[in-house]
N, CA, C and O of each residue as an XYZ file, in Angstrom:
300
protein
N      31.187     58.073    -51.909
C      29.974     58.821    -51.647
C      30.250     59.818    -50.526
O      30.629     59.350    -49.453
N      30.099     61.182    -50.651
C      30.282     61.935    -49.819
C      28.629     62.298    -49.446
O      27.606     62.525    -50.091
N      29.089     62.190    -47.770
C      27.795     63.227    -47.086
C      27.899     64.243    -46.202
O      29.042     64.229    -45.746
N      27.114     65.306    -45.643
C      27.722     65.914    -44.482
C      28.004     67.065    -44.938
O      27.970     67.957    -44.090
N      28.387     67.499    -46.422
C      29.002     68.682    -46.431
C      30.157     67.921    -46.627
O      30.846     68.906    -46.889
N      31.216     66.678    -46.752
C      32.133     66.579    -46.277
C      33.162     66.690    -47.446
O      32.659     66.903    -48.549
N      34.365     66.593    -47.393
C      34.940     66.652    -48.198
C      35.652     65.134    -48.491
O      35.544     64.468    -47.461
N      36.449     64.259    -49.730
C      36.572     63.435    -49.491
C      37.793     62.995    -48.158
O      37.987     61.859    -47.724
N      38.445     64.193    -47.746
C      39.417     64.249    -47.177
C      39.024     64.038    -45.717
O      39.588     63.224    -44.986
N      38.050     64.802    -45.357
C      37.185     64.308    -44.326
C      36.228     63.047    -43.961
O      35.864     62.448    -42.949
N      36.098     63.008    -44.880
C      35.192     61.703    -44.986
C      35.975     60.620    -44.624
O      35.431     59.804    -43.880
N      37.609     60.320    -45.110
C      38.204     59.237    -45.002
C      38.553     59.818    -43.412
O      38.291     58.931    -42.601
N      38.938     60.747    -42.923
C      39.360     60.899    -41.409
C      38.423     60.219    -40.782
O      38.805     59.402    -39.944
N      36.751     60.404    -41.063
C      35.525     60.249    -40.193
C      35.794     58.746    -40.603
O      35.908     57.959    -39.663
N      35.900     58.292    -41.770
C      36.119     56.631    -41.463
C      36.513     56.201    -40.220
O      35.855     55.691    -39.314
N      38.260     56.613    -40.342
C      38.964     55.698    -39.213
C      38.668     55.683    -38.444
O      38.684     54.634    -37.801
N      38.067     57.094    -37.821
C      37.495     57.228    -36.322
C      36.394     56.599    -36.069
O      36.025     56.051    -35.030
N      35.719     56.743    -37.410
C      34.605     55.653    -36.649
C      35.070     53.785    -36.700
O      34.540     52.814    -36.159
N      36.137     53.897    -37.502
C      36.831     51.744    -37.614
C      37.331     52.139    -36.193
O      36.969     51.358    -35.313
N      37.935     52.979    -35.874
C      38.853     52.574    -34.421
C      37.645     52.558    -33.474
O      37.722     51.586    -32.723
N      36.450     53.380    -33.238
C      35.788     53.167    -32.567
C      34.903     51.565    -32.604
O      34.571     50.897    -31.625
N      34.727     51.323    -33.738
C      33.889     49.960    -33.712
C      35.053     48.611    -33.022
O      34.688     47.575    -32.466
N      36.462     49.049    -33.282
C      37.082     47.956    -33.284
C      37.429     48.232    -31.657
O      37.521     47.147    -31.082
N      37.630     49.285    -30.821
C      37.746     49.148    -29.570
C      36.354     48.652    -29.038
O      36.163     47.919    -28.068
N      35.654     49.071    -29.669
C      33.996     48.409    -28.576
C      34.136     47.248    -29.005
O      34.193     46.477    -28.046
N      34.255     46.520    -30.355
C      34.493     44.715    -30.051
C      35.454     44.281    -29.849
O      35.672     43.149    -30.282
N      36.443     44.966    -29.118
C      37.501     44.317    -28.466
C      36.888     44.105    -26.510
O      37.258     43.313    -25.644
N      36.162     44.890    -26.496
C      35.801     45.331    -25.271
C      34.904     44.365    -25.276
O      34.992     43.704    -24.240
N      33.708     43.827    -26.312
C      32.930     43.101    -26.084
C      33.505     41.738    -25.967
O      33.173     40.948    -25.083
N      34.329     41.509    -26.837
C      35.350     40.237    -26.557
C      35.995     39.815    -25.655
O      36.062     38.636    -25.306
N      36.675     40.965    -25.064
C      36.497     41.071    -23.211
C      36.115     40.554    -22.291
O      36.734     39.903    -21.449
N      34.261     40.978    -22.428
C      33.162     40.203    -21.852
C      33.075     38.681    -22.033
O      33.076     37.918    -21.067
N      32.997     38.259    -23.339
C      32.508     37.303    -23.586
C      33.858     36.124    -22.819
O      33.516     35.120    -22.193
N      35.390     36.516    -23.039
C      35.906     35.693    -22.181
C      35.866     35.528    -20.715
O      36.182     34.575    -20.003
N      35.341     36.844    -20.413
C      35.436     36.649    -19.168
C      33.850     36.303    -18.294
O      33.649     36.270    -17.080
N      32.987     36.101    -19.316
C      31.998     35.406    -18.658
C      31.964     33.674    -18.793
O      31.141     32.913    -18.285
N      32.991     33.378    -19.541
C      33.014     31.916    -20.440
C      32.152     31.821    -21.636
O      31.273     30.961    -21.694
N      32.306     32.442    -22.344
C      31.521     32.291    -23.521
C      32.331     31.746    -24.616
O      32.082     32.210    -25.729
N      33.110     30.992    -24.542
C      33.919     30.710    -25.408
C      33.878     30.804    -27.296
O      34.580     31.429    -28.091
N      32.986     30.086    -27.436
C      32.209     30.081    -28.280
C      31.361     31.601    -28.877
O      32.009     31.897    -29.881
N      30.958     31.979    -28.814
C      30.739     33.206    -28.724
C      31.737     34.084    -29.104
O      31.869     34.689    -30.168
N      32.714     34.081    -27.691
C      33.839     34.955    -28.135
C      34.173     34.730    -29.459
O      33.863     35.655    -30.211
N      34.719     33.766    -29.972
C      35.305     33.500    -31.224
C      34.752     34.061    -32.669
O      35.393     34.392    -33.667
N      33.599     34.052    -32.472
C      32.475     34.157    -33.649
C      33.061     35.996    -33.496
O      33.614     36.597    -34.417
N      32.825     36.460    -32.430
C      33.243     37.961    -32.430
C      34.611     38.119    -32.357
O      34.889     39.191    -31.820
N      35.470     37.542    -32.649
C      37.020     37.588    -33.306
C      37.266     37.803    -34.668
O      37.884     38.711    -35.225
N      36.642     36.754    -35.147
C      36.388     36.835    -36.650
C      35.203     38.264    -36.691
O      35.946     39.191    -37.015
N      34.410     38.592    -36.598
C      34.001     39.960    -36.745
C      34.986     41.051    -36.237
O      34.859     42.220    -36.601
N      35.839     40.702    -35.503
C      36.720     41.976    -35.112
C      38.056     41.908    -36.343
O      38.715     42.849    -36.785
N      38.125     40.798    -36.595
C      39.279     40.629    -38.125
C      38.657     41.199    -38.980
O      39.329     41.922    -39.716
N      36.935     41.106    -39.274
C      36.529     41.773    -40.782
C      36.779     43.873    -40.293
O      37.278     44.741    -41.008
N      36.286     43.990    -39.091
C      36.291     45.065    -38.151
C      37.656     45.429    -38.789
O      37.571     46.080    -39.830
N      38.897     45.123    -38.348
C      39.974     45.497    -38.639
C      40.668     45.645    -39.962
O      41.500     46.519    -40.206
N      40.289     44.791    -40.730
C      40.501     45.178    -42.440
C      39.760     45.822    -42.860
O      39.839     45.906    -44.085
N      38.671     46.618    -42.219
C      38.280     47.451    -42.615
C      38.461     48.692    -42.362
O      38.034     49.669    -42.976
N      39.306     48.619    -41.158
C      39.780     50.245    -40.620
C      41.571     50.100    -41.506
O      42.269     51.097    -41.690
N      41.830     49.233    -41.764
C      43.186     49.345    -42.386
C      42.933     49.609    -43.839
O      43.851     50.164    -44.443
N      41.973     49.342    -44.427
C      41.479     49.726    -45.439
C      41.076     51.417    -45.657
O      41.433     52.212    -46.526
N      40.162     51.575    -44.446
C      39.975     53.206    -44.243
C      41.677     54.143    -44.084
O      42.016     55.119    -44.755
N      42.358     53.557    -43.166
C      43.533     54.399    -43.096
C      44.398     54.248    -44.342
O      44.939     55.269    -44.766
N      44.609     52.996    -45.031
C      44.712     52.910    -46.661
C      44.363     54.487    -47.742
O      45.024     55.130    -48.558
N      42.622     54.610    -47.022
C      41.775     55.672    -48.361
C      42.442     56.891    -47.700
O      42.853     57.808    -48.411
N      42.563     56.929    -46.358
C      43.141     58.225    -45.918
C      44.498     58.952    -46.278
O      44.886     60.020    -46.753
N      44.889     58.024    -45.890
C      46.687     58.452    -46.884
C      46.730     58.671    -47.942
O      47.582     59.541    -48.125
N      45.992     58.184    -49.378
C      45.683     58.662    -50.333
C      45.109     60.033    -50.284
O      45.911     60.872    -50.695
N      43.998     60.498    -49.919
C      43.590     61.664    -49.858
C      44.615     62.480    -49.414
O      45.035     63.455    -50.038
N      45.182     61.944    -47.933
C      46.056     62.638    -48.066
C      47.202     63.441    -48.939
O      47.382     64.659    -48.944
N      47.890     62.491    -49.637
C      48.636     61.997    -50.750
C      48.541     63.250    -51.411
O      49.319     64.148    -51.733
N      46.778     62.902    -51.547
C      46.400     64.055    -53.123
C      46.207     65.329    -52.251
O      46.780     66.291    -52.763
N      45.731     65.549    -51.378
C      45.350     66.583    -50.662
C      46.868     67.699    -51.301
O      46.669     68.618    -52.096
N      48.489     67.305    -50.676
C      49.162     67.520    -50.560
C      49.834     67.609    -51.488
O      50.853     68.258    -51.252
N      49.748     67.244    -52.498
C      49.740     67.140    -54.347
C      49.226     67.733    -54.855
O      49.757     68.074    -55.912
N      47.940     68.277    -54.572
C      46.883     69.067    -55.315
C      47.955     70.582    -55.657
O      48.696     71.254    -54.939
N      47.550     70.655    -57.161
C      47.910     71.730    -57.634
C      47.032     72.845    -57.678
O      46.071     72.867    -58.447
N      47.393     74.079    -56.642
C      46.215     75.360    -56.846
C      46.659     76.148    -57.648
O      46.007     77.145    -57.960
């Protein structure tokens, strides 16, 4: 699904940037949570930072493809 005007080529860039951004803020929140003792807690947001992360490896996955084709494309 493209929005934005975007192209699909863009669209997969705007992915990663936005997976790397989600996955540094719950690394950061994970951070917190050890270092307040939240043990428990923390963990639950580990496993959200694993789904977090197969999903930006997934995005950089769609990106290289576009790429791929971007660079393939016959004009």
């Amino acid at each position: 699904m493209q929005d934005r005007g975007e192209t699909m080529l863009e669209l997969a860039q705007r992915h990663v940037l936005e997976g790397e951004d989600r996955v540094a803020r719950q690394r950061a929140v994970i951070a917190t949570m050890e270092r307040d003792h939240h043990a428990e807690t923390a963990a639950t947001a580990r496993e959200v930072l694993a789904t977090l992360e197969e999903s930006l490896r997934l995005a950089k996955q769609h990106l290289e493809a576009e790429r791929f084709k971007q660079a393939n494309k016959k004009t």
